[in-house]
py3Dmol code that shows the C-alpha trace and the ligand (Angstrom):
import py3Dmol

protein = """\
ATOM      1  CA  UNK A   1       1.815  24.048 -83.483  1.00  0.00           C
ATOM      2  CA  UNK A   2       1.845  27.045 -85.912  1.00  0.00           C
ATOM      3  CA  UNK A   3       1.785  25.853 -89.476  1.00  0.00           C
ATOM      4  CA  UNK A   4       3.925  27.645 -92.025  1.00  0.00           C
ATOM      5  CA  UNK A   5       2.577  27.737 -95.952  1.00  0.00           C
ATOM      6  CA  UNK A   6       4.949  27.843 -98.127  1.00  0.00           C
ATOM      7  CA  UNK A   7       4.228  26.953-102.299  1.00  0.00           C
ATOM      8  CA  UNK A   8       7.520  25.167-101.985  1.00  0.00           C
ATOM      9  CA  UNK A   9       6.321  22.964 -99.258  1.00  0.00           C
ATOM     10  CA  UNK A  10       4.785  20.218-101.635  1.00  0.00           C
ATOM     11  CA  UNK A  11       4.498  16.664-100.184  1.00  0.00           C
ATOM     12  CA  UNK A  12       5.070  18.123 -96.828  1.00  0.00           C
ATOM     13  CA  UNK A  13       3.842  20.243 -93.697  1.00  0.00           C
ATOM     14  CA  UNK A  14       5.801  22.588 -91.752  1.00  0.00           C
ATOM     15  CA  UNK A  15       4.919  23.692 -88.447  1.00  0.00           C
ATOM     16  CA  UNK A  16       7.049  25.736 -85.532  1.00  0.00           C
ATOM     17  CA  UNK A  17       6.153  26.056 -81.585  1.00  0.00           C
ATOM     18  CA  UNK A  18       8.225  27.457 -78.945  1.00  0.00           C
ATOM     19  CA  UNK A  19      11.725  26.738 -80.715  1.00  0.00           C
ATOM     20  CA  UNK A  20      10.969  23.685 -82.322  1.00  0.00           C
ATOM     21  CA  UNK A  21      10.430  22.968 -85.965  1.00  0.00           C
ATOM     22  CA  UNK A  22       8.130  19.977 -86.617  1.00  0.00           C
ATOM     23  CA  UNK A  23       9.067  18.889 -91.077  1.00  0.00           C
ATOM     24  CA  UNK A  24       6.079  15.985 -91.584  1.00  0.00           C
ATOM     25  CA  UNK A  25       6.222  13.575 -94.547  1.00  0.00           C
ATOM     26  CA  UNK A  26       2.803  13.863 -96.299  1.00  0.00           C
ATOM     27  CA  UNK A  27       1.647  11.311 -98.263  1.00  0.00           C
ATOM     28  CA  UNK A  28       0.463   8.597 -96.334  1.00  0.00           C
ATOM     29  CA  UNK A  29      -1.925   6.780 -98.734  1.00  0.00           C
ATOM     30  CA  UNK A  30       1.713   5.469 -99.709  1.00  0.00           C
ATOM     31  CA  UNK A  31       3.153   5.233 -96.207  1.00  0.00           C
ATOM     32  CA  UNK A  32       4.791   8.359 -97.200  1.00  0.00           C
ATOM     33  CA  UNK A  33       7.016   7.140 -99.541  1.00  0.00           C
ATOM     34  CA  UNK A  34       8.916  10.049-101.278  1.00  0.00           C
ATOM     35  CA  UNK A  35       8.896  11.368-105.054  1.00  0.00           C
ATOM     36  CA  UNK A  36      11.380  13.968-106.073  1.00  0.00           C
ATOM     37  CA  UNK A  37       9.212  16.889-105.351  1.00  0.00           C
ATOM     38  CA  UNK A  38       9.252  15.357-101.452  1.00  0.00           C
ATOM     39  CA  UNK A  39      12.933  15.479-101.290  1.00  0.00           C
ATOM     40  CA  UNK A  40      13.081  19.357-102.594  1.00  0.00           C
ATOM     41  CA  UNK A  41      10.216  20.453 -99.990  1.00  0.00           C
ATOM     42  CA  UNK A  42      12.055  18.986 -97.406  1.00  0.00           C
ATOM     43  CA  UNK A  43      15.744  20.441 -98.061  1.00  0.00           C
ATOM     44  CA  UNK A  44      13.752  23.841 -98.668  1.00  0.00           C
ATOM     45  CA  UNK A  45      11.901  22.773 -95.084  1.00  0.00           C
ATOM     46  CA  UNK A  46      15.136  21.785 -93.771  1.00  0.00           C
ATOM     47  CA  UNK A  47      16.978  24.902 -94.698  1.00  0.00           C
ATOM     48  CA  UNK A  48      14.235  27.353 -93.369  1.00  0.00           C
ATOM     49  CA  UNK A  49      14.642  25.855 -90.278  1.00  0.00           C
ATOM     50  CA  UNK A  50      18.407  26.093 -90.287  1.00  0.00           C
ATOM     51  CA  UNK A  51      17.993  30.083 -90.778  1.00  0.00           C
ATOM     52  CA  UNK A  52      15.286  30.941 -88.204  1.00  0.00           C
ATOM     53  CA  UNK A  53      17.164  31.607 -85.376  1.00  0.00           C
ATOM     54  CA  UNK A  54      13.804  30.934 -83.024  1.00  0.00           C
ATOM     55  CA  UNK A  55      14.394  27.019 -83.794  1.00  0.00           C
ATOM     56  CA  UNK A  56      16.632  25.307 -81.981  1.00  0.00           C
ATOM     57  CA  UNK A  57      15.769  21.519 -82.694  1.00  0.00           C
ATOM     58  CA  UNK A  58      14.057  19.782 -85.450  1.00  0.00           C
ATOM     59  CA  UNK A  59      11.769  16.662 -85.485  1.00  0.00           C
ATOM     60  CA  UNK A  60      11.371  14.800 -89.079  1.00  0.00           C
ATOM     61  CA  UNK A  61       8.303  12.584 -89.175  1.00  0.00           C
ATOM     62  CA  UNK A  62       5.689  11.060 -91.234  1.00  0.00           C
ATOM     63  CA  UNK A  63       1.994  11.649 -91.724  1.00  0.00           C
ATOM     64  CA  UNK A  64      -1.097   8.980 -90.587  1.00  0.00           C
ATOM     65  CA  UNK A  65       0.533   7.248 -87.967  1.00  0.00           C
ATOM     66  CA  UNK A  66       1.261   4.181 -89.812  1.00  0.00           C
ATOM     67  CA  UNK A  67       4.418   5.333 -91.470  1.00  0.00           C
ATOM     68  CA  UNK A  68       7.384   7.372 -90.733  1.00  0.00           C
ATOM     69  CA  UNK A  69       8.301   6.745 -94.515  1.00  0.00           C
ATOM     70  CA  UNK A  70       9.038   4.052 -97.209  1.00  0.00           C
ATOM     71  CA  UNK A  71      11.659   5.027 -99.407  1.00  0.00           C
ATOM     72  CA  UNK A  72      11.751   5.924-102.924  1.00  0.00           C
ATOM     73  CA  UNK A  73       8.273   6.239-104.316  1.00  0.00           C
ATOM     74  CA  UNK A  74       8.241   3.041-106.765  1.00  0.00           C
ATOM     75  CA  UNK A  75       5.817   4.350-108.965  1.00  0.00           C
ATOM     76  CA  UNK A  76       7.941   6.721-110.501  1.00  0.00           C
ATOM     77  CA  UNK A  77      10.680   5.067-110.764  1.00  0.00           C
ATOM     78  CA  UNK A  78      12.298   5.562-114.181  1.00  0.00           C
ATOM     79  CA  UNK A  79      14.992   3.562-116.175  1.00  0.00           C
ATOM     80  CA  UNK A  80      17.375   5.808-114.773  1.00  0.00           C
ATOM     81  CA  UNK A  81      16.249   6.859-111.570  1.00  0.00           C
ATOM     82  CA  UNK A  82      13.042   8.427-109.885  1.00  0.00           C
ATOM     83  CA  UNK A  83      10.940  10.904-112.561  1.00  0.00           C
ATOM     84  CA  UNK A  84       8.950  14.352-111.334  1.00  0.00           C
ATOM     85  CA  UNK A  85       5.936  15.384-112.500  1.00  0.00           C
ATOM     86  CA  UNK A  86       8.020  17.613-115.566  1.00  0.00           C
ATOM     87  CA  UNK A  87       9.680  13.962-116.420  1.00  0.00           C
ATOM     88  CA  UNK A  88      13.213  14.659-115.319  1.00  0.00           C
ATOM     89  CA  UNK A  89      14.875  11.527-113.416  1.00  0.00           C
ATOM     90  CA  UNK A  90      16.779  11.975-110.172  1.00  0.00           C
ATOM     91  CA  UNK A  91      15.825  12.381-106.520  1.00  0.00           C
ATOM     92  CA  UNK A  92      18.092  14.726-104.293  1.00  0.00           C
ATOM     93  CA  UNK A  93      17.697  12.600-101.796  1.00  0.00           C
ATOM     94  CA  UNK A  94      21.687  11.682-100.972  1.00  0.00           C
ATOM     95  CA  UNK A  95      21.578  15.674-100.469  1.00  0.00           C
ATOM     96  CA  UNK A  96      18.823  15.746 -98.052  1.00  0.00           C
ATOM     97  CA  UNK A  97      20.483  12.722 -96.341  1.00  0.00           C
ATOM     98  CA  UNK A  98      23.671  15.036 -95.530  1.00  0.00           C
ATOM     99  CA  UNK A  99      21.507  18.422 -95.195  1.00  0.00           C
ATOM    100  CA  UNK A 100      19.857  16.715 -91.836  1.00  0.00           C
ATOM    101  CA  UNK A 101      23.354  15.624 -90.847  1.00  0.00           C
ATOM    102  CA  UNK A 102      25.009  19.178 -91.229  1.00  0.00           C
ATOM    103  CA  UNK A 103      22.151  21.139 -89.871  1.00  0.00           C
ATOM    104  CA  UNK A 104      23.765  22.468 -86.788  1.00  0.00           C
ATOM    105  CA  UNK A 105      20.819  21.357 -84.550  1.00  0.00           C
ATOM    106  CA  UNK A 106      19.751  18.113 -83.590  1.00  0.00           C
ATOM    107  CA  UNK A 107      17.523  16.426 -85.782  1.00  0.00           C
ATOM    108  CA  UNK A 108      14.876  14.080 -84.078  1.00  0.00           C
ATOM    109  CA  UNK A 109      13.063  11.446 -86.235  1.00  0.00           C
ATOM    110  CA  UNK A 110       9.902  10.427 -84.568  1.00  0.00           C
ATOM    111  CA  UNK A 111       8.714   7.247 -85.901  1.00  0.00           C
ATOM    112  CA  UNK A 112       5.340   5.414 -86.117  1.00  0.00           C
ATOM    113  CA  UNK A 113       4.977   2.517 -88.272  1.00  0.00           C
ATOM    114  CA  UNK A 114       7.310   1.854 -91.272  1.00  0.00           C
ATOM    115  CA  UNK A 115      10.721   3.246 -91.895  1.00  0.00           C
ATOM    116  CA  UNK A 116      11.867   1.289 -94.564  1.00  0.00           C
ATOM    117  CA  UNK A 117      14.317   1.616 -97.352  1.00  0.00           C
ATOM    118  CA  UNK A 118      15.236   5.001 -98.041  1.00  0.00           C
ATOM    119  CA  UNK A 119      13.382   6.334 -95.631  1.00  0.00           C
ATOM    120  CA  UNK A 120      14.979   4.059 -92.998  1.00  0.00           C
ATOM    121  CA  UNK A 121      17.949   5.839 -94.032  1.00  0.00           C
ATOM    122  CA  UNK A 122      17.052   8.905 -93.604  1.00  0.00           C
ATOM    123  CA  UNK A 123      15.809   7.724 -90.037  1.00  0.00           C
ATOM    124  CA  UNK A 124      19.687   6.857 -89.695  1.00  0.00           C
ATOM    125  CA  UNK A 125      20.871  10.339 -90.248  1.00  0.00           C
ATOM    126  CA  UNK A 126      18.747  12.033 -88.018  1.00  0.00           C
ATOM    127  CA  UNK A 127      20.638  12.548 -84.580  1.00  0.00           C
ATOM    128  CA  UNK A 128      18.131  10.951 -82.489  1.00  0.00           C
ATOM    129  CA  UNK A 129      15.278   8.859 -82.560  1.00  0.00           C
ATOM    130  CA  UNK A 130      12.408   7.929 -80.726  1.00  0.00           C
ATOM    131  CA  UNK A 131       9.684   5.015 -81.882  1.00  0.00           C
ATOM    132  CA  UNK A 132       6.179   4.655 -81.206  1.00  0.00           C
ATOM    133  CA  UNK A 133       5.748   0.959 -80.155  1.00  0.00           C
ATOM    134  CA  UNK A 134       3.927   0.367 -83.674  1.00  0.00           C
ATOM    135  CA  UNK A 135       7.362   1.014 -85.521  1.00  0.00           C
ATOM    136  CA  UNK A 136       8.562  -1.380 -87.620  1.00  0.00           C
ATOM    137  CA  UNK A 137      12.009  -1.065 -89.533  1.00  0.00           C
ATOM    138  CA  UNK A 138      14.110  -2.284 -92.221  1.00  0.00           C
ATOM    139  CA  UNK A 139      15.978  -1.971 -95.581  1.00  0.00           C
ATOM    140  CA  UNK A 140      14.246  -3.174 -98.930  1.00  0.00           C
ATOM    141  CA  UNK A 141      16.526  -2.229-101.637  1.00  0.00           C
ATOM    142  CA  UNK A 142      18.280  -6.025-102.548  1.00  0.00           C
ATOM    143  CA  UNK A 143      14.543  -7.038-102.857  1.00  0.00           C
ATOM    144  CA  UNK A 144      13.311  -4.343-104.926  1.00  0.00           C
ATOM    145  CA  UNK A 145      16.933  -3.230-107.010  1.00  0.00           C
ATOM    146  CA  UNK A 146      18.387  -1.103-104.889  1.00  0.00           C
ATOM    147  CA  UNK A 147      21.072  -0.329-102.206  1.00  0.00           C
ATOM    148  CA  UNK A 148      22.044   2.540-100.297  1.00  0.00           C
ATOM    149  CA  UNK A 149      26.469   1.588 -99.687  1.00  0.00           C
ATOM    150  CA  UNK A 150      26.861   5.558 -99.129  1.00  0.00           C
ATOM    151  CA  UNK A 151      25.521   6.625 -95.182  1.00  0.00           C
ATOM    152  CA  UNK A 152      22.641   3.611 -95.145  1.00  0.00           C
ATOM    153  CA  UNK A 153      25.848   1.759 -95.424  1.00  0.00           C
ATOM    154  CA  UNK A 154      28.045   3.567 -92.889  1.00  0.00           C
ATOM    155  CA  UNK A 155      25.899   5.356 -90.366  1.00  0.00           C
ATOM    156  CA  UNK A 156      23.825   1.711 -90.010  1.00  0.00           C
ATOM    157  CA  UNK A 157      27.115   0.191 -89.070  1.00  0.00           C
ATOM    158  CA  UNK A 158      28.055   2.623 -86.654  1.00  0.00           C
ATOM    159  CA  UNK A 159      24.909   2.257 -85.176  1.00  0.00           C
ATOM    160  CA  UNK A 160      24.464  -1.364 -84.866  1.00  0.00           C
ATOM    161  CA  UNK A 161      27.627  -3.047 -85.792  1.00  0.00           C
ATOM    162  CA  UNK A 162      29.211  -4.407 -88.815  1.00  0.00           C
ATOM    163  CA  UNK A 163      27.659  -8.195 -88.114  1.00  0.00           C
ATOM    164  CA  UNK A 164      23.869  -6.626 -87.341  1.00  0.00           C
ATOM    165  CA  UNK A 165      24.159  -4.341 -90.336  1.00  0.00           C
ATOM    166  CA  UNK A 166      25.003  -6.914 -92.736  1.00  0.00           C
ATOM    167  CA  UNK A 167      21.850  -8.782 -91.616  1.00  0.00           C
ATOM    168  CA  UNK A 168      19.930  -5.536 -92.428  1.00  0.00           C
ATOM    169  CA  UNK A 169      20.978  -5.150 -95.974  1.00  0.00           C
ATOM    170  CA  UNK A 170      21.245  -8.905 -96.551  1.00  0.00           C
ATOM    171  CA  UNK A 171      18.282 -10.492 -95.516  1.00  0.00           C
ATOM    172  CA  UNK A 172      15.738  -7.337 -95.900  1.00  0.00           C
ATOM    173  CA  UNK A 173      14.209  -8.805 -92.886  1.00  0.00           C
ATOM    174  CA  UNK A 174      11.960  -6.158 -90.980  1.00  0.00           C
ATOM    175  CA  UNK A 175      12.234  -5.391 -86.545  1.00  0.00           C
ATOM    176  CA  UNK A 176       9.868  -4.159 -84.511  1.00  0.00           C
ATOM    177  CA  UNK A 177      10.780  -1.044 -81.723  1.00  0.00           C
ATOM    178  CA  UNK A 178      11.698  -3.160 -78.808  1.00  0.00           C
ATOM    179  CA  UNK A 179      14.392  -5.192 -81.445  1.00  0.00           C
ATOM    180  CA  UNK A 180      15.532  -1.665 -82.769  1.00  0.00           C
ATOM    181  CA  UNK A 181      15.725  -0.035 -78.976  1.00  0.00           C
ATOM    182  CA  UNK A 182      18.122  -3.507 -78.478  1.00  0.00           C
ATOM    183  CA  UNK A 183      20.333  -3.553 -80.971  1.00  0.00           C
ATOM    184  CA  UNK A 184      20.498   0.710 -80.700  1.00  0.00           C
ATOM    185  CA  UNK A 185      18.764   1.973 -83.736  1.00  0.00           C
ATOM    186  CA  UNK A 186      16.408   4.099 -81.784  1.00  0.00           C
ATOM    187  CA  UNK A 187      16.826   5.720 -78.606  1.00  0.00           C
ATOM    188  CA  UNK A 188      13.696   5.277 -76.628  1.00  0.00           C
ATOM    189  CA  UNK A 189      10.214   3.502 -77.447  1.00  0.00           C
ATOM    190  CA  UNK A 190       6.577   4.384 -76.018  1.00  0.00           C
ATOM    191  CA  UNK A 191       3.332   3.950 -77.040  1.00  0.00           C
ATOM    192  CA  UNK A 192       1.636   5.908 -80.372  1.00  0.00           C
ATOM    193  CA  UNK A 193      -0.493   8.079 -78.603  1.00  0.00           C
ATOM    194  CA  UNK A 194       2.813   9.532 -76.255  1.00  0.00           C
ATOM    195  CA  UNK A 195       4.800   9.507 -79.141  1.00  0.00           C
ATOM    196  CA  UNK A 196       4.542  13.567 -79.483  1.00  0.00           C
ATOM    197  CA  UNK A 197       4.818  14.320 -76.400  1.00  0.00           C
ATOM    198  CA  UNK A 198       7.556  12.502 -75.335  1.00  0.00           C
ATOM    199  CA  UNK A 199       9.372  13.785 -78.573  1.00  0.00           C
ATOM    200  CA  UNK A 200       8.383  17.334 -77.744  1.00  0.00           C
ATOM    201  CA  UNK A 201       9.903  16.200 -73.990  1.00  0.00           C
ATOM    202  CA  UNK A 202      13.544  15.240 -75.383  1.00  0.00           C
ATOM    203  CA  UNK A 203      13.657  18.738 -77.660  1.00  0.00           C
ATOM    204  CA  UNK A 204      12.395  20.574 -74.555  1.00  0.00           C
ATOM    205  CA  UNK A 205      15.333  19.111 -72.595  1.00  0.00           C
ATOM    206  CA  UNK A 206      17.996  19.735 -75.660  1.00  0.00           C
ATOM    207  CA  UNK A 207      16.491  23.450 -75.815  1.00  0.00           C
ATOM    208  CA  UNK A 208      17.015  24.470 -72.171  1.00  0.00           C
ATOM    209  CA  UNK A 209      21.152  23.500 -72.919  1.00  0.00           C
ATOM    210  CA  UNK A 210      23.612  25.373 -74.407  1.00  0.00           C
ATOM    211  CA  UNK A 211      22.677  25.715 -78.271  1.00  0.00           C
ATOM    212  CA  UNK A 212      26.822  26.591 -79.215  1.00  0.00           C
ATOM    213  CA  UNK A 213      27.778  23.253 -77.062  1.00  0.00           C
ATOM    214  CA  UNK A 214      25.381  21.067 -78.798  1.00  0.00           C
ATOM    215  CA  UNK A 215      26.237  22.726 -82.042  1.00  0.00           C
ATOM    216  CA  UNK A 216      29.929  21.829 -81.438  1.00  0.00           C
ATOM    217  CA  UNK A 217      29.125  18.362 -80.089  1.00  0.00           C
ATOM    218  CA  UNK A 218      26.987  17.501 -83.309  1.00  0.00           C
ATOM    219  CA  UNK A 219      30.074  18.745 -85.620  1.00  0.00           C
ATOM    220  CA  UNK A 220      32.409  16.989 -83.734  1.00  0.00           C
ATOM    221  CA  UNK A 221      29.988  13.238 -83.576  1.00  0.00           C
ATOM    222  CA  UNK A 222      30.319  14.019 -87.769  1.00  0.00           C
ATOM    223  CA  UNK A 223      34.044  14.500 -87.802  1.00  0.00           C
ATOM    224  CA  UNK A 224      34.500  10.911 -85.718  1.00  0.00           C
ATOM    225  CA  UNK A 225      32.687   9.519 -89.177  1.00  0.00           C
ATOM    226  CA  UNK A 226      32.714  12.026 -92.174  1.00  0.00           C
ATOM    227  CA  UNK A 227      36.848  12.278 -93.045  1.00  0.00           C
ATOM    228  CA  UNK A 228      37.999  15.697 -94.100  1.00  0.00           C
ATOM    229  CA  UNK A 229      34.067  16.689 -95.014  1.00  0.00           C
ATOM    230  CA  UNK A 230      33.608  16.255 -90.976  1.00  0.00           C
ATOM    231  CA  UNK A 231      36.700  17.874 -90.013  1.00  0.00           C
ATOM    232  CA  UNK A 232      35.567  21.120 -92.490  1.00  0.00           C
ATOM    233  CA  UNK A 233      32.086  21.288 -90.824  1.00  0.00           C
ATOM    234  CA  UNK A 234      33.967  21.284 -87.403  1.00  0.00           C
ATOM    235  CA  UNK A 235      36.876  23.681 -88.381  1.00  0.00           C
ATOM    236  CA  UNK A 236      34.024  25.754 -89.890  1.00  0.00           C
ATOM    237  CA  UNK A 237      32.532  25.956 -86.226  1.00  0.00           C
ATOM    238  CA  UNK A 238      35.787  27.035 -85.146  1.00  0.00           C
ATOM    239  CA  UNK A 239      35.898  29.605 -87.515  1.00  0.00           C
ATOM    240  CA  UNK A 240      32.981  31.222 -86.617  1.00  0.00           C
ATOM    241  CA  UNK A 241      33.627  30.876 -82.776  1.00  0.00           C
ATOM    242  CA  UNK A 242      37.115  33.148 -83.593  1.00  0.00           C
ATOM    243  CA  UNK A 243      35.003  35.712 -85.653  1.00  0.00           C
ATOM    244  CA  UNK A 244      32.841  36.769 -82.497  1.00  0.00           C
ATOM    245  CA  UNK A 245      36.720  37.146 -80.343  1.00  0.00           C
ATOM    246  CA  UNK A 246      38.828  40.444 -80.598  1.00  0.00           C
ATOM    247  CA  UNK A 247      41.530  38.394 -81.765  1.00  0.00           C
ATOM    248  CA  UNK A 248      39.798  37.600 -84.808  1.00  0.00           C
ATOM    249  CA  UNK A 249      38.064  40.891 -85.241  1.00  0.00           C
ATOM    250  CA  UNK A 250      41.587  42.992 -84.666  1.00  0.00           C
ATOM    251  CA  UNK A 251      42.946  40.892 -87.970  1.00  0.00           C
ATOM    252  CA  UNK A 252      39.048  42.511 -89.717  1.00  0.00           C
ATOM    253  CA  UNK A 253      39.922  46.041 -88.188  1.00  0.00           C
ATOM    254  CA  UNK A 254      43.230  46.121 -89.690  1.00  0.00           C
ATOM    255  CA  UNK A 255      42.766  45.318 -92.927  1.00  0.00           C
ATOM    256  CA  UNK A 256      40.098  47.059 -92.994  1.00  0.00           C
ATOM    257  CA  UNK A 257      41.664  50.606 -91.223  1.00  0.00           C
ATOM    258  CA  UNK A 258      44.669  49.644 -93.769  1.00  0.00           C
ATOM    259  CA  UNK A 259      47.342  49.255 -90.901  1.00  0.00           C
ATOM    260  CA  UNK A 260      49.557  46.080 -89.809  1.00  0.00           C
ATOM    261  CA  UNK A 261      47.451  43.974 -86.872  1.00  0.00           C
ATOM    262  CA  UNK A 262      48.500  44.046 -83.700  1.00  0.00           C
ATOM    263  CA  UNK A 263      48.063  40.897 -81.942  1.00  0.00           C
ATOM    264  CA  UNK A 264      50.763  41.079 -79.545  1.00  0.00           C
ATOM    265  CA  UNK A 265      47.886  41.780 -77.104  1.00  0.00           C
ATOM    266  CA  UNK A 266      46.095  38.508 -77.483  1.00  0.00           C
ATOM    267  CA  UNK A 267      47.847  36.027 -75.191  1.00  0.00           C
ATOM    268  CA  UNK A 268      49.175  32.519 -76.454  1.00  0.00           C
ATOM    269  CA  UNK A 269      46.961  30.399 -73.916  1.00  0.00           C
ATOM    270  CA  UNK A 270      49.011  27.191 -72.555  1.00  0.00           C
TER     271      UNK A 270
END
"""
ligand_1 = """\
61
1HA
O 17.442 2.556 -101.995
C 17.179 3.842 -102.234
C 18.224 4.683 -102.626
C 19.542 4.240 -102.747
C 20.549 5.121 -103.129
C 20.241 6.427 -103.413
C 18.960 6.882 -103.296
C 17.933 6.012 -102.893
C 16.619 6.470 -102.749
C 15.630 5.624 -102.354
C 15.898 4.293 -102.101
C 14.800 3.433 -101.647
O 13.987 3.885 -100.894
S 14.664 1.807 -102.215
C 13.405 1.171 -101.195
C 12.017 1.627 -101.619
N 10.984 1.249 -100.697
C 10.492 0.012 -100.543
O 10.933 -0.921 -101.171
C 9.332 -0.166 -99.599
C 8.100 -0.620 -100.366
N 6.971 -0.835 -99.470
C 6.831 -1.937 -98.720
O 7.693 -2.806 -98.697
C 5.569 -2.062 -97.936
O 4.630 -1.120 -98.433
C 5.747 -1.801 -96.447
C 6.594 -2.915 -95.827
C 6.406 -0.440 -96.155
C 4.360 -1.757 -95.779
O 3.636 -2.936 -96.092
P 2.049 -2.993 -95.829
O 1.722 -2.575 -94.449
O 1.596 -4.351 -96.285
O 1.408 -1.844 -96.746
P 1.215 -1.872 -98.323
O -0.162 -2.385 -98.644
O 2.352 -2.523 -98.995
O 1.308 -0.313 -98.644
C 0.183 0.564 -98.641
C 0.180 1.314 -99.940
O 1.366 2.114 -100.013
C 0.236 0.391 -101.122
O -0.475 1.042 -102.170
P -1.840 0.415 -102.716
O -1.517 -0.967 -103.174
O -2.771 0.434 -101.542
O -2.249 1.345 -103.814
C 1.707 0.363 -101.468
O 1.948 0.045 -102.817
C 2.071 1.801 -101.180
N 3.507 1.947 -100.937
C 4.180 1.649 -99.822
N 5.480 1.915 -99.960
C 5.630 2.419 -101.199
C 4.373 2.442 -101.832
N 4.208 2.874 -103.075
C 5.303 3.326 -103.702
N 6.536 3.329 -103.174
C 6.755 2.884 -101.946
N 7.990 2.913 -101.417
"""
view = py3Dmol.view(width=600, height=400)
view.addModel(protein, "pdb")
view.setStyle({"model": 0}, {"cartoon": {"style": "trace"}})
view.addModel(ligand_1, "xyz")
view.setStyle({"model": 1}, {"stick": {}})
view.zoomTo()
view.show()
């Protein structure tokens, strides 16, 4: 792994190798548990990924091999919300949550230890995931004064069913991998020390395949759940497919070479 510095990396590491970029929750002397700084580092780590055109997937994981990540940081949390070093409330995190969802790459979470509350959640909105057999996961928030109804809410349910999800969020109980791998929260499970490797393994396999198709695939997954928000991200995928044809480029040309198009060329496929 290269690392990449970056002053705006706070809370966080950043490290690419061969087409992968690696975004790694760090602050485990709090099972890397997130404070509003976190959240920005990673949508800035999240976005310099999207634009460097070497990466093709993305893992999100946590520091210290004992968590993936906790949640909110309870700490700082303020009348009014969670409170950064400068005092100002609110945590972007509902923006990160639908940053890792829009990325067009996958997104693999690679978990060791706890993914709890918020962080479970953010767990949820990564495309894939794959546990180390120390993993343990679970909401908090009806025990500590919180809930997550938005995508901790809807993606959960997708994921595991309306009746399993319920349990989640009701009881606060916590699972361990093998019950997540059963009831489909994570995709695979090994042990800690293959945990890497195996992740790398699964990117490895997703990089050798066609970047546009899995592109298309991940818009598409989002349109089956995210309503006219989905359907934008997918018809914005067909937009950009129709940009690279002549069709789309002779409608460009013309305006541009101020004349009427001429698409009687293009045929009007059955
Ligand atoms: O619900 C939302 C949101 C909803 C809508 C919109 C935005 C949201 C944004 C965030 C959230 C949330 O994340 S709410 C849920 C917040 N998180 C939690 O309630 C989890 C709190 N932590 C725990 O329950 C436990 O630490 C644990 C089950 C993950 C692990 O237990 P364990 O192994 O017994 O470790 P523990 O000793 O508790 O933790 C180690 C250290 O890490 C402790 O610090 P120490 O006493 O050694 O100084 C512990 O306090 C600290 N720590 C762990 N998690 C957090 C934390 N400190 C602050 N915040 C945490 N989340």
């Amino acid at each position: 792994w290269q690392e990449i510095t970056d002053p705006q990396f706070t809370d966080i590491e950043y490290h690419v190798a061969d087409g992968i970029a690696k975004i790694t929750i760090n602050r485990p002397e709090v099972h890397n548990a997130f404070r509003p700084e976190t959240v920005r580092a990673m949508l800035h780590a999240f976005k310099t990924a999207h634009r460097d055109k070497s990466v093709g997937v993305i893992i999100l994981t946590g520091a210290g091999g004992k968590a993936f990540c906790s949640g909110g940081d309870q700490r700082i949390r303020g009348e009014a919300g969670y409170t950064d070093e400068d005092g100002n409330e609110g945590l972007d995190v509902l923006e990160l949550q639908r940053l890792i969802r829009t990325i067009p790459k996958p997104v693999v979470a690679m978990i060791a230890g706890w993914s709890i509350g918020g962080g479970h959640v953010l767990h949820l909105c990564c495309d894939l995931a794959i546990a180390a057999e120390n993993a343990r996961f679970g909401q908090t928030g009806p025990r500590v004064g919180s809930f997550d109804g938005g995508l901790g809410v809807a993606l959960m349910t997708r994921l595991v069913g309306q009746r399993k999800a319920k349990e989640i969020w009701f009881l606060c109980r916590q699972y361990d991998a093998q019950q997540a791998l059963d009831m489909g929260l994570v995709n695979t499970v090994v042990p800690l020390e293959k945990l890497e490797e195996e992740t790398v393994q699964w990117c490895r396999e997703m990089l050798a395949l066609s970047p546009t198709a899995l592109r298309l695939l991940k818009a598409s997954f989002n349109a089956d759940t995210d309503g006219a928000a989905g359907l934008q991200e997918l018809a914005g995928n067909a937009t950009g497919l129709f940009y690279q044809t002549a069709e789309g480029q002779e409608g460009r040309n013309a305006y541009l070479e101020k004349r009427d198009p001429d698409f009687t060329k293009f045929p009007r496929i059955p």
